[in-house]
C-alpha beads as a LAMMPS data file, in Angstrom:
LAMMPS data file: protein, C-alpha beads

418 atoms
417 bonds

1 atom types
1 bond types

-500.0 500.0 xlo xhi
-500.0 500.0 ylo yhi
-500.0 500.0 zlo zhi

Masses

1 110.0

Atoms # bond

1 1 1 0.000 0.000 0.000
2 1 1 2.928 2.497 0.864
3 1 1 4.475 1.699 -2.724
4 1 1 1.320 2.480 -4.663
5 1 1 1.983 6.197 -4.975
6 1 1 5.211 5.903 -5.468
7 1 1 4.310 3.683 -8.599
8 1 1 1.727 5.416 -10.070
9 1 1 4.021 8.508 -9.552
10 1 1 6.857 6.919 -11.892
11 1 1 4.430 5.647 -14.245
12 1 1 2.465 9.268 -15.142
13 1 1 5.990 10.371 -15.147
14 1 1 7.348 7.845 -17.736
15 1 1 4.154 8.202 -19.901
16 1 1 4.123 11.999 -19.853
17 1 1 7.725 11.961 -20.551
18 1 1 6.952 9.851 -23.563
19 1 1 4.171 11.819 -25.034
20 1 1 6.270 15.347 -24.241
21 1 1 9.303 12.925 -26.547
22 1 1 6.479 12.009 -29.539
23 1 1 5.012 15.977 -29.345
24 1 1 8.330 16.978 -30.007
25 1 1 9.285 14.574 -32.918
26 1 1 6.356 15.137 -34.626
27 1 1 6.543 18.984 -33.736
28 1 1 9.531 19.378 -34.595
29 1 1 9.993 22.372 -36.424
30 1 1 7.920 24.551 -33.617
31 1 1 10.443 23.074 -31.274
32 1 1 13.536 23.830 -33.262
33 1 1 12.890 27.826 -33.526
34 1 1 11.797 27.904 -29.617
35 1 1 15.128 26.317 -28.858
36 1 1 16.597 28.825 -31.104
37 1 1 14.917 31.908 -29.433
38 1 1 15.817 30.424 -26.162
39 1 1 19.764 30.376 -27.210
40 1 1 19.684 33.947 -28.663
41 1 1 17.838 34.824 -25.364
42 1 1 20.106 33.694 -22.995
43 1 1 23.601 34.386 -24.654
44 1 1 22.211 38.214 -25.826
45 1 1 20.626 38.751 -22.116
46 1 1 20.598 36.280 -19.537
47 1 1 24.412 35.456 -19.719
48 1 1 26.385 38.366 -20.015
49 1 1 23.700 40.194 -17.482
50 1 1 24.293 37.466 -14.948
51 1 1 28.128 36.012 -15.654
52 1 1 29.927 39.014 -13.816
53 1 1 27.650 38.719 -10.259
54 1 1 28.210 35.171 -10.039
55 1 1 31.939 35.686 -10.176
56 1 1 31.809 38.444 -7.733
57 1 1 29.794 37.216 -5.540
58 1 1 31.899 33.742 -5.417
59 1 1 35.120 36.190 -4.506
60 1 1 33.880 38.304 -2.058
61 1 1 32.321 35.057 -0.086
62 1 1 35.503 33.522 -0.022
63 1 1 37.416 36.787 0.756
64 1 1 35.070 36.699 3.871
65 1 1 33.741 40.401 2.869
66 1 1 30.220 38.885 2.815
67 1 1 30.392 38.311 6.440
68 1 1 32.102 41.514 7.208
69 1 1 28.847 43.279 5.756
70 1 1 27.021 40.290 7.293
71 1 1 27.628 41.645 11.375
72 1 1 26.821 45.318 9.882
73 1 1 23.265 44.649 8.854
74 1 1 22.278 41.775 11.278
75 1 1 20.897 44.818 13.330
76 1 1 18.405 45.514 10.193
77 1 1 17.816 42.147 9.043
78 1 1 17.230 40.492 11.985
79 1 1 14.456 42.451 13.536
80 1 1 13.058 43.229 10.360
81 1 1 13.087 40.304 8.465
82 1 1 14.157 37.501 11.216
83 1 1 17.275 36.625 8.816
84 1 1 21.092 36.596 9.179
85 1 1 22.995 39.883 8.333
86 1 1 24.547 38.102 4.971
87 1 1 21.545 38.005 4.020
88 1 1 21.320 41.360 3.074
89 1 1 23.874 40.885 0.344
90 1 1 21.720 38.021 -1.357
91 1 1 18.918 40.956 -1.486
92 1 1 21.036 43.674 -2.819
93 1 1 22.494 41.212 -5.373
94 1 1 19.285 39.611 -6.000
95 1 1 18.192 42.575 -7.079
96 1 1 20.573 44.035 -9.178
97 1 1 21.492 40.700 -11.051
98 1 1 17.493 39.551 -10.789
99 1 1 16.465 35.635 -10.739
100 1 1 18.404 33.184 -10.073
101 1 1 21.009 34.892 -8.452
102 1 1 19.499 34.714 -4.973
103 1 1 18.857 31.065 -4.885
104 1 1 22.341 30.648 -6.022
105 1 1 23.920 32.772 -3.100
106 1 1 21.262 31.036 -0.742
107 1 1 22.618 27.719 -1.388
108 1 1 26.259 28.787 -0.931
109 1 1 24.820 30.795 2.291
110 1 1 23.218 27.150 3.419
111 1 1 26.535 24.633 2.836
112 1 1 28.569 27.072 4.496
113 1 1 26.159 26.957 7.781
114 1 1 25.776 30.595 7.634
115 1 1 22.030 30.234 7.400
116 1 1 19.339 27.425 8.896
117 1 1 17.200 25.919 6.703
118 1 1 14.734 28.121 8.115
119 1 1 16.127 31.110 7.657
120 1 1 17.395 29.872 3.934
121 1 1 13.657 29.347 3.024
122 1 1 12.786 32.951 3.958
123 1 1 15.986 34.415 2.574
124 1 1 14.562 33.152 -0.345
125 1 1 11.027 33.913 -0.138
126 1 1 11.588 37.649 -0.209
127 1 1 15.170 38.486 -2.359
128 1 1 13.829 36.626 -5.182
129 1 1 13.380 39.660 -7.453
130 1 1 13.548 40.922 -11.147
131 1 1 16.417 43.297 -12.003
132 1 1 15.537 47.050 -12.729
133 1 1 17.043 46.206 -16.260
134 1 1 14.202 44.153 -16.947
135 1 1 11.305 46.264 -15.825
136 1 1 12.562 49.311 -16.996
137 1 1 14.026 48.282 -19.959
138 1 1 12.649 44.997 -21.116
139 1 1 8.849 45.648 -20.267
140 1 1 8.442 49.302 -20.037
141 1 1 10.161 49.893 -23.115
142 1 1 10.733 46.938 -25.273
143 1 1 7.015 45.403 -24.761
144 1 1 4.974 48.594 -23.981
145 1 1 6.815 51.347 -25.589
146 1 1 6.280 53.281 -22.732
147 1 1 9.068 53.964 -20.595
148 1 1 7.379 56.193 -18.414
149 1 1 5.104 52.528 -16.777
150 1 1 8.685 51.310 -15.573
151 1 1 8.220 53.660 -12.325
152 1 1 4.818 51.873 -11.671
153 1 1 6.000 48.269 -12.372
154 1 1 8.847 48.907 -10.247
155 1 1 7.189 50.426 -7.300
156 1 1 4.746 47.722 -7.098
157 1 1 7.580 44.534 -7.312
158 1 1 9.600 45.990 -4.620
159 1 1 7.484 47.336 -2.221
160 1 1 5.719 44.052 -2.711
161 1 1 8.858 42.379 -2.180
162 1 1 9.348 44.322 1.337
163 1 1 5.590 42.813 2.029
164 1 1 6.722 38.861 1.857
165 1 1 9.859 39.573 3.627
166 1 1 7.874 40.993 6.404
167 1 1 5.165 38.136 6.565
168 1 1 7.710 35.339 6.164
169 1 1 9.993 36.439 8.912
170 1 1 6.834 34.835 11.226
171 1 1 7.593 31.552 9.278
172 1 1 8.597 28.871 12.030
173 1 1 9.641 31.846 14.103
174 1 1 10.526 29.971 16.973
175 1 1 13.269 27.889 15.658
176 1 1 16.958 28.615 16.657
177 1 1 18.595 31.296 14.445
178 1 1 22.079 30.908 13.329
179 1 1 23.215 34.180 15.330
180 1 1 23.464 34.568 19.176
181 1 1 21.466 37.416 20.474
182 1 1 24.471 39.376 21.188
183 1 1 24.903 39.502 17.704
184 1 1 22.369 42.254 17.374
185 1 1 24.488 44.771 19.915
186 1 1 26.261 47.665 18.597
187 1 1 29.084 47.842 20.902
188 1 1 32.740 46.712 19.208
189 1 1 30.717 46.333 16.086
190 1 1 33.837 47.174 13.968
191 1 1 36.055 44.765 15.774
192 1 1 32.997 41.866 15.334
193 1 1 32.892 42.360 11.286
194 1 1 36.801 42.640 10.937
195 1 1 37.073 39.248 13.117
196 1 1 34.102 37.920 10.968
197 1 1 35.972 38.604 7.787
198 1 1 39.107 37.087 8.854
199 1 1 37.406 34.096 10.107
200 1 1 35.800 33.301 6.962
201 1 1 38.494 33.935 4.816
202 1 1 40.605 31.474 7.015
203 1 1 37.755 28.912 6.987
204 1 1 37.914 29.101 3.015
205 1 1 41.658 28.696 3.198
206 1 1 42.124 28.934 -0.903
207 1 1 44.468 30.928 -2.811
208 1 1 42.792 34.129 -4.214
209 1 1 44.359 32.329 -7.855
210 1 1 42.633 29.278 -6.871
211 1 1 39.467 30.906 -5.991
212 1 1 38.960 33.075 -9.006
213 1 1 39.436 29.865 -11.383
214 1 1 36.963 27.578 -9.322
215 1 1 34.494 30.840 -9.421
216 1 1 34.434 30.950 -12.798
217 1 1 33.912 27.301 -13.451
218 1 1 30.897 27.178 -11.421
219 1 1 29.435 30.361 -12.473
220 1 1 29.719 29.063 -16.047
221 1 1 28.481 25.651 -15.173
222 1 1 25.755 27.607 -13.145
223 1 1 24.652 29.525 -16.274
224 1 1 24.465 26.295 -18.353
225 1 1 21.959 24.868 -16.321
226 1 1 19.750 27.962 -16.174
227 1 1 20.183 27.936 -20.121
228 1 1 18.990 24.500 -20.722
229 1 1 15.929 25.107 -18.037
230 1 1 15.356 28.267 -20.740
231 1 1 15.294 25.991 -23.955
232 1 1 13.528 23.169 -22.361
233 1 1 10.210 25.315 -21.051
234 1 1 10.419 27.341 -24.758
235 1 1 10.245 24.526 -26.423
236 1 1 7.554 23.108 -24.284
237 1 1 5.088 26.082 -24.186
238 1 1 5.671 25.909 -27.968
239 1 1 5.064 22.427 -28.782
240 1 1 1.959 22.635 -26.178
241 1 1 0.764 25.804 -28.105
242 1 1 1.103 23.813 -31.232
243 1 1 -1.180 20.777 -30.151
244 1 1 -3.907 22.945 -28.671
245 1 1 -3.140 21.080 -25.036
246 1 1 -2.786 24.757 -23.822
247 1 1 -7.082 25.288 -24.603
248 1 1 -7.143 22.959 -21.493
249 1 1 -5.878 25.682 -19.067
250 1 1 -7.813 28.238 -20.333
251 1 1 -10.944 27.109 -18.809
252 1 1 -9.334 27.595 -15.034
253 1 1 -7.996 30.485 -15.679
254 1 1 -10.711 32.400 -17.947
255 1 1 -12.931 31.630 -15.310
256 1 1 -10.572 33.365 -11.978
257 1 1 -10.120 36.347 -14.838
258 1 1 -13.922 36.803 -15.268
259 1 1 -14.470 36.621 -11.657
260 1 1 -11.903 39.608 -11.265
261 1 1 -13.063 41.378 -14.333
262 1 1 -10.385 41.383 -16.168
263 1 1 -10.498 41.628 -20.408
264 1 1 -10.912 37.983 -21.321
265 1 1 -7.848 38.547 -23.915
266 1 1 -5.891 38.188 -21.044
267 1 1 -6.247 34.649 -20.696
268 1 1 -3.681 33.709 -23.156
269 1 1 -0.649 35.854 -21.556
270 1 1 -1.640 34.442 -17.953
271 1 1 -1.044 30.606 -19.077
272 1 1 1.625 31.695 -21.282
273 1 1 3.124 33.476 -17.920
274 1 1 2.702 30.943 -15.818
275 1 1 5.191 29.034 -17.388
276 1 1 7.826 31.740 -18.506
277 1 1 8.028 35.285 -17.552
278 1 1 9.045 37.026 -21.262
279 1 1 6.293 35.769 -23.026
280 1 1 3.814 36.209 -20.414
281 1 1 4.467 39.615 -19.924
282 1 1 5.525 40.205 -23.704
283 1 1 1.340 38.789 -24.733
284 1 1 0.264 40.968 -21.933
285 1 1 1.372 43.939 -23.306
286 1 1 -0.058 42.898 -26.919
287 1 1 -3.371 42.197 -25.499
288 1 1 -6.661 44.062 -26.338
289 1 1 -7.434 45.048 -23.067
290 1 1 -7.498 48.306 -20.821
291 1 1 -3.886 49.762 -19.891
292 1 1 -4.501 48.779 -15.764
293 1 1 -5.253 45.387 -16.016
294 1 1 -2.027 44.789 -18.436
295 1 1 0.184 46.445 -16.054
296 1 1 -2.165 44.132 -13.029
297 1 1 -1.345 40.593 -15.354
298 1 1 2.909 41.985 -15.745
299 1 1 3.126 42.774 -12.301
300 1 1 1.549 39.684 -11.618
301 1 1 3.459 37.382 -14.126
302 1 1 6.944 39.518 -13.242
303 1 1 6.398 38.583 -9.457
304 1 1 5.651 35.215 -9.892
305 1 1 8.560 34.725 -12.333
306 1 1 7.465 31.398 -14.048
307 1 1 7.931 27.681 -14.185
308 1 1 10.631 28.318 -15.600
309 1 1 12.686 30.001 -13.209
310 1 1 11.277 27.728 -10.381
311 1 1 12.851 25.091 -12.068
312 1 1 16.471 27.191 -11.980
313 1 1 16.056 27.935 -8.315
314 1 1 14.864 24.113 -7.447
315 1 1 18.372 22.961 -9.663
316 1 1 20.377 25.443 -7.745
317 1 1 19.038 23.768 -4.311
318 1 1 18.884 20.417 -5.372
319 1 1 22.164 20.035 -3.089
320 1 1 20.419 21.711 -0.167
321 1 1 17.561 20.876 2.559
322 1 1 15.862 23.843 1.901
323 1 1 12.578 23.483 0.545
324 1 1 10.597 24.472 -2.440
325 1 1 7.064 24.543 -0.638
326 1 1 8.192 27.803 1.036
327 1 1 9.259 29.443 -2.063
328 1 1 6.271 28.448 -3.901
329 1 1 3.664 30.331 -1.452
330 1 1 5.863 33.086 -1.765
331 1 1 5.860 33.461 -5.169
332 1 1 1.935 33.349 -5.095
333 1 1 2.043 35.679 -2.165
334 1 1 4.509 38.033 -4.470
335 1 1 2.217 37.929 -7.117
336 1 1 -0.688 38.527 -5.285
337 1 1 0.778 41.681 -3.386
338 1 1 2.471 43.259 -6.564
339 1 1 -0.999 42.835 -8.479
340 1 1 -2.826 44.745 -5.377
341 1 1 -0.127 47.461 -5.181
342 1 1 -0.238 48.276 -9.014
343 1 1 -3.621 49.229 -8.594
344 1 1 -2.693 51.581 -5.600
345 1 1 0.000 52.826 -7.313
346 1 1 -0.734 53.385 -10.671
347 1 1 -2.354 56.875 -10.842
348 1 1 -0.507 58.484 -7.806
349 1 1 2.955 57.206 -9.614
350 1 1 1.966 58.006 -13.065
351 1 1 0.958 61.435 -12.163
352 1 1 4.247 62.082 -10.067
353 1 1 7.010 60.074 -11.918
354 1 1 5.766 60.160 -14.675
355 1 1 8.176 61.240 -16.952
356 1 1 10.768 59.124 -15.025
357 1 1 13.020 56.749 -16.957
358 1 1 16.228 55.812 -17.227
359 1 1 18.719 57.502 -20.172
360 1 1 19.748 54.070 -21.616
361 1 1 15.641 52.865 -22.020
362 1 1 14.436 56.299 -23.150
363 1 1 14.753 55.838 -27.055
364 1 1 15.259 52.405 -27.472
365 1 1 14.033 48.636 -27.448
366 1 1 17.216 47.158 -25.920
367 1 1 16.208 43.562 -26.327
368 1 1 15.261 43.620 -30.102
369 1 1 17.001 46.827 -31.807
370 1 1 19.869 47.186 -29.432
371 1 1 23.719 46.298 -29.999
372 1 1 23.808 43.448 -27.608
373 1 1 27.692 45.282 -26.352
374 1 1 25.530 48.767 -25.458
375 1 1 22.736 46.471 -23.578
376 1 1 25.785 44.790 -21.517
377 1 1 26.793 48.130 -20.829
378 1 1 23.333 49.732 -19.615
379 1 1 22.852 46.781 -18.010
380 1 1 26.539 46.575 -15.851
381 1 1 26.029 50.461 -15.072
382 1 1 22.479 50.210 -13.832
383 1 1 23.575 47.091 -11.942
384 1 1 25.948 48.542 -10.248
385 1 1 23.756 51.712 -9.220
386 1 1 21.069 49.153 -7.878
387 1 1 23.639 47.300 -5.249
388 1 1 25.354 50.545 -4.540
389 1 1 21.653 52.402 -3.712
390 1 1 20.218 49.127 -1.966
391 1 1 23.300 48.783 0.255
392 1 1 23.187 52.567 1.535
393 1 1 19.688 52.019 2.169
394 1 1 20.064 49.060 3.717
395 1 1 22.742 50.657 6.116
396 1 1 21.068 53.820 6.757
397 1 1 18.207 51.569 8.094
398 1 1 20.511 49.883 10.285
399 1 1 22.065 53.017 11.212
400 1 1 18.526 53.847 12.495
401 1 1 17.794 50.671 13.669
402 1 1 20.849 51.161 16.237
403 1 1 20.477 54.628 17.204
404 1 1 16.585 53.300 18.076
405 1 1 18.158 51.154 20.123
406 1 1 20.688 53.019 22.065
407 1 1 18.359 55.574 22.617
408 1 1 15.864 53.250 24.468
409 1 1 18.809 51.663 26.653
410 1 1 19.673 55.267 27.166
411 1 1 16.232 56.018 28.910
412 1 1 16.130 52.293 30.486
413 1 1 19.597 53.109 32.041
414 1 1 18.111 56.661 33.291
415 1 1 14.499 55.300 34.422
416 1 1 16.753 52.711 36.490
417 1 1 19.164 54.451 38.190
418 1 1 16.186 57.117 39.135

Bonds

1 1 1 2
2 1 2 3
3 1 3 4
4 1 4 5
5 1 5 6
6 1 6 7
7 1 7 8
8 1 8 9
9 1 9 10
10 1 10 11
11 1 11 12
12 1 12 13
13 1 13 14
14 1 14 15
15 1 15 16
16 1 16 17
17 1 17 18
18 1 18 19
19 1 19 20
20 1 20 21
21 1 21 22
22 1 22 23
23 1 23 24
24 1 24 25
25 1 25 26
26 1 26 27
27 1 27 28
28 1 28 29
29 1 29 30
30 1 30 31
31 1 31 32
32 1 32 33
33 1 33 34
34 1 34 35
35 1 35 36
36 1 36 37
37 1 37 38
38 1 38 39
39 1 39 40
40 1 40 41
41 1 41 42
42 1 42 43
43 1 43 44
44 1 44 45
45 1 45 46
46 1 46 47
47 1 47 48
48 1 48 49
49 1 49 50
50 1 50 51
51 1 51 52
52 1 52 53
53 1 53 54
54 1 54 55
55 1 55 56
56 1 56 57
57 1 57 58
58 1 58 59
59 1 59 60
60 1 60 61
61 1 61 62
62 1 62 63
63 1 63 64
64 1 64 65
65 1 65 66
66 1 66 67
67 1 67 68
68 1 68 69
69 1 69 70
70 1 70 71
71 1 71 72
72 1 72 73
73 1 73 74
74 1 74 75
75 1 75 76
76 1 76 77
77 1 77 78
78 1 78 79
79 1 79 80
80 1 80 81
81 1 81 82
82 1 82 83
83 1 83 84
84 1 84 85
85 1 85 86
86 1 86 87
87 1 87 88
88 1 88 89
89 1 89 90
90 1 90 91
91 1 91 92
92 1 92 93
93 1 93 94
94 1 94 95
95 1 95 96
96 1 96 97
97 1 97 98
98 1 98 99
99 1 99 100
100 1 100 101
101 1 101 102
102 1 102 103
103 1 103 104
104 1 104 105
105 1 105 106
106 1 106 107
107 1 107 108
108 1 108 109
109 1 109 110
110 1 110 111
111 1 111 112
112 1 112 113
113 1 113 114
114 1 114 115
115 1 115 116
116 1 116 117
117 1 117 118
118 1 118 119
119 1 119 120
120 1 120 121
121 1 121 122
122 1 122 123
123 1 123 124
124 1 124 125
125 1 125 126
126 1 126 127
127 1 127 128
128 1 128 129
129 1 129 130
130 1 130 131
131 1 131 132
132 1 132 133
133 1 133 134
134 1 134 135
135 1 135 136
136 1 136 137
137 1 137 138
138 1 138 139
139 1 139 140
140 1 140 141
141 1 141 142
142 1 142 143
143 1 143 144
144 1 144 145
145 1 145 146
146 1 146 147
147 1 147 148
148 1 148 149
149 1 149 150
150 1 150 151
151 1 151 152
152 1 152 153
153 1 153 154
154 1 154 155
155 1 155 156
156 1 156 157
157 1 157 158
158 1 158 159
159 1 159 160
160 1 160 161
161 1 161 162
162 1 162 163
163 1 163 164
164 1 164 165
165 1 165 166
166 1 166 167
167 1 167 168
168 1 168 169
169 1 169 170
170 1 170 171
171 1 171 172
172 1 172 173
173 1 173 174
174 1 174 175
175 1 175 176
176 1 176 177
177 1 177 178
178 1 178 179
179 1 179 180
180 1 180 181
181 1 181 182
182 1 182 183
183 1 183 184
184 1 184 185
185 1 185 186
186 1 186 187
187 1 187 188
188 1 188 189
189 1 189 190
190 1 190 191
191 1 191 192
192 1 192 193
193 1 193 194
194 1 194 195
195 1 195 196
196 1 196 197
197 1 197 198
198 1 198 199
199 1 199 200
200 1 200 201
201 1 201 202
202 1 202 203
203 1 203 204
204 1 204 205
205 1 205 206
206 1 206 207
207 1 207 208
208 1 208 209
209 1 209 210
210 1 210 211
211 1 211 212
212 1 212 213
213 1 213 214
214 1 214 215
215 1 215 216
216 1 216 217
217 1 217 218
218 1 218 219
219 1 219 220
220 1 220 221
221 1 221 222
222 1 222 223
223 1 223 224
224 1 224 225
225 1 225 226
226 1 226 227
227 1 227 228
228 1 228 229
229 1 229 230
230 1 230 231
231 1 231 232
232 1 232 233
233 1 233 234
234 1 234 235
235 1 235 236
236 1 236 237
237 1 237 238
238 1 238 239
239 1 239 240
240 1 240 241
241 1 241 242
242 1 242 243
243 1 243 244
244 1 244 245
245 1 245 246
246 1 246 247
247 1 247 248
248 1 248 249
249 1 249 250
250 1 250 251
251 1 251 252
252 1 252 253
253 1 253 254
254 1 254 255
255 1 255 256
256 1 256 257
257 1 257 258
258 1 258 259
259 1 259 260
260 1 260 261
261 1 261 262
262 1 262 263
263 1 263 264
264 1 264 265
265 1 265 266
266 1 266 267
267 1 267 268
268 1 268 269
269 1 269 270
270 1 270 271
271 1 271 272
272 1 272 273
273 1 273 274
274 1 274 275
275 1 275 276
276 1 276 277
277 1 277 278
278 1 278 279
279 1 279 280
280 1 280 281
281 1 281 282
282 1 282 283
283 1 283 284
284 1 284 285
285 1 285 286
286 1 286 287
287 1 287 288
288 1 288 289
289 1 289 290
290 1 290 291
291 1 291 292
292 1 292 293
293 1 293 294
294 1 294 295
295 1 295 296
296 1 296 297
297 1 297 298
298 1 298 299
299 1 299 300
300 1 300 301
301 1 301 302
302 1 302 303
303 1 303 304
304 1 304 305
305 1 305 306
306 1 306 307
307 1 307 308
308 1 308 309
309 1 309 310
310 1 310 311
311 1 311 312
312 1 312 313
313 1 313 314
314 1 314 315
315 1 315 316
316 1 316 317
317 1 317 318
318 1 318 319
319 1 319 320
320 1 320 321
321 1 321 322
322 1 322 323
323 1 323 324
324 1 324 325
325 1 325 326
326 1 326 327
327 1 327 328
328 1 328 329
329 1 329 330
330 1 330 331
331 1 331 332
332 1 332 333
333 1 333 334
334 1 334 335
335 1 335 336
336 1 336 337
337 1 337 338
338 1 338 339
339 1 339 340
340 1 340 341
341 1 341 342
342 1 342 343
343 1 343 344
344 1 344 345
345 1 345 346
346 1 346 347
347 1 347 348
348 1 348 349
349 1 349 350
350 1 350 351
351 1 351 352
352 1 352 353
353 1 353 354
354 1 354 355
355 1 355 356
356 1 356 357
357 1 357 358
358 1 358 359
359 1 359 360
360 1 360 361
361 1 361 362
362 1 362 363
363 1 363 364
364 1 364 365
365 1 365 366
366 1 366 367
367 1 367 368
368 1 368 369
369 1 369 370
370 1 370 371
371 1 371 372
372 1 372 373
373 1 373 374
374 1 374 375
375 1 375 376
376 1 376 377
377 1 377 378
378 1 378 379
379 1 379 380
380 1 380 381
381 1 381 382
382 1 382 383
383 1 383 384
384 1 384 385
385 1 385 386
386 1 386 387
387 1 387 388
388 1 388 389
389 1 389 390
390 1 390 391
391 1 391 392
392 1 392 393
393 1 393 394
394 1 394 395
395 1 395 396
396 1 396 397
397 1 397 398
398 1 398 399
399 1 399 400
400 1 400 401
401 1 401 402
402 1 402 403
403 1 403 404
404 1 404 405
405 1 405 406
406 1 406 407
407 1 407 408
408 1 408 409
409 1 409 410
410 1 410 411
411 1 411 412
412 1 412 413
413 1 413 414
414 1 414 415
415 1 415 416
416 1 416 417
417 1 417 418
């Protein structure tokens, strides 16, 4: 009786595998160009976007920087979103790099023990982000043609970002966390993050040669994975487009539309975003439907990323014990919050920012006109701005967090001795 699921299990496997095997044979033209489009994709965008943060970030883990920053921000991160101080550089990278760079840094975070598997599942749940290259550039301008809308879409992913962080830092919230309490005091906090950093770069013990060689490897391996996860759901969504399977989900979904009253042309980009994020969005944007409820189904789609990149981020942990459940609910929380907030948003934004955009988006649709070399460049620049702007922000709210702090043990001290 306890082997029956596992039997069926391997058997609707094995046959769907098999039928997914015949579809493409006999589909196999539909599959070729979606393989192609995939390729061009990834080595245009996805590769040269993503090749340079994976390095870095493999350097300045073993140089034992990340845990210098690490005993800086524990006084934000820990209160605010009941997760280590490192983790604040898997948000500010997860941000400027977008998925799966935060999954990746999570894992390293979790075989190096500086993380539970608690606090690894809610790391992830909230710094799993799209970059500002994407929004901005990619959807605002390349599928709307309206780079002004990039403010909007923005606003709404990462405020609604902010939102899962602070309802998943209640997730299993009394487990052990990986930092004593003392951790959180501000006194010798210099001499804490130097020791920090010298204790993790003598715990990684490898030549700086050593480690920029094994860095690469593994970023490149890395990126070869999240390529192949690419082709394979391009090719599926086209081979299932092909055979008409994809009519089947349109009954689920026409129906949840309807009941929100949104323009039943939307059905099509919701499926097609459920699996993969650019073609979601990009039929969004083409649908005939009113200019809110796009931006509602992008912000939507953009937040919950796609099958697509779940199956990146559930490669990248494969090696882990942190679970996928976790991550799941808060992608569907994500999507659910950055849907809400682009209604709130939208005509306060569009009426104050406007005209906002960013020089490199302003006259141009990057991802099908652009030299791939000035996209590379846009994209590094921005980047760059992103981790520099989320880091400051992330230490002035430390900075408050500690002055808070001493001010109240200030008045304790006083109230006591009086």
């Amino acid at each position: 009786m306890e082997q029956e699921p596992n039997r069926v299990t391997i058997a609707v496997t094995g046959f769907t595998m098999l039928l997914l095997t015949i579809l493409l044979i006999v589909f196999s033209e539909q599959g070729y160009h979606a393989t192609v489009g995939a390729l061009k994709l990834f080595f245009d965008v996805v590769f040269p976007s993503l090749l340079p943060f994976f390095i870095i970030s493999d350097v300045l883990l073993a140089t034992g920087m990340v845990h210098y920053l690490g005993v800086y921000f524990e006084p934000l991160m820990r209160p605010v979103f009941n997760v280590p101080g490192v983790g604040s550089f898997v948000f500010s990278m997860g941000l400027a790099a977008g998925y799966p760079m935060d999954a990746v840094l999570t894992a390293k975070f979790r075989k190096q023990g500086l993380c539970t598997k608690t606090e690894g599942e809610r790391l992830l749940a909230f710094s799993n982000s799209a970059d500002p290259l994407f929004i901005f550039g990619a959807v605002a301008v390349g599928m709307f043609g309206q780079p002004a809308l990039g403010a909007v879409l923005a606003l709404a992913h990462y405020a609604s970002v902010v939102l899962v962080g602070l309802t998943f830092r209640f997730y299993k919230r009394q487990e052990v966390s990986s930092e004593p309490k003392s951790g959180l005091v501000i006194r010798n906090i210099h001499q804490r993050a130097m020791d920090a950093m010298v204790r993790g770069r003598l715990d990684d013990g490898r030549s700086l040669g050593k480690v920029l060689n094994q860095a690469i490897g593994d970023s490149v391996a890395t990126l070869f994975v999240i390529m192949s996860f690419m082709v394979l759901f391009a090719v599926l969504i086209k081979v299932l487009s092909a055979t008409g399977l994809m009519v089947i989900l349109e009954v689920p979904f026409g129906a949840l539309l309807h009941v929100l009253g949104f323009s039943p042309t939307l059905v099509n980009a919701t499926i097609q975003g459920l699996f993969e994020i650019d073609l979601g969005s990009a039929a969004a944007a083409k649908a005939a439907a009113p200019l809110l409820q796009q931006l509602v189904i992008v912000s939507a789609i953009i937040a919950w990323s796609g099958l697509s990149v779940h199956g990146q981020v559930a490669s990248v942990l494969a090696d882990t014990d942190i679970s996928m459940k976790p991550y799941f609910v808060a992608r569907t929380l994500h999507a659910i919050y950055a849907g809400i907030l682009t209604v709130v948003f939208f005509r306060p934004v569009e009426k104050t920012l406007g005209n906002l955009t960013l020089p490199a988006f302003s006259s141009r649709d990057f991802l099908v006109a652009g030299a791939p070399r000035g996209m590379i460049i846009d994209g590094l620049h921005l980047s760059l701005l992103v981790v520099g702007l989320s880091l400051v922000s992330l230490a002035g709210g430390a900075l408050m967090v500690l002055m808070v702090r001493q001010i109240r043990r200030g008045w304790l001290f006083l109230r006591y001795r009086s």
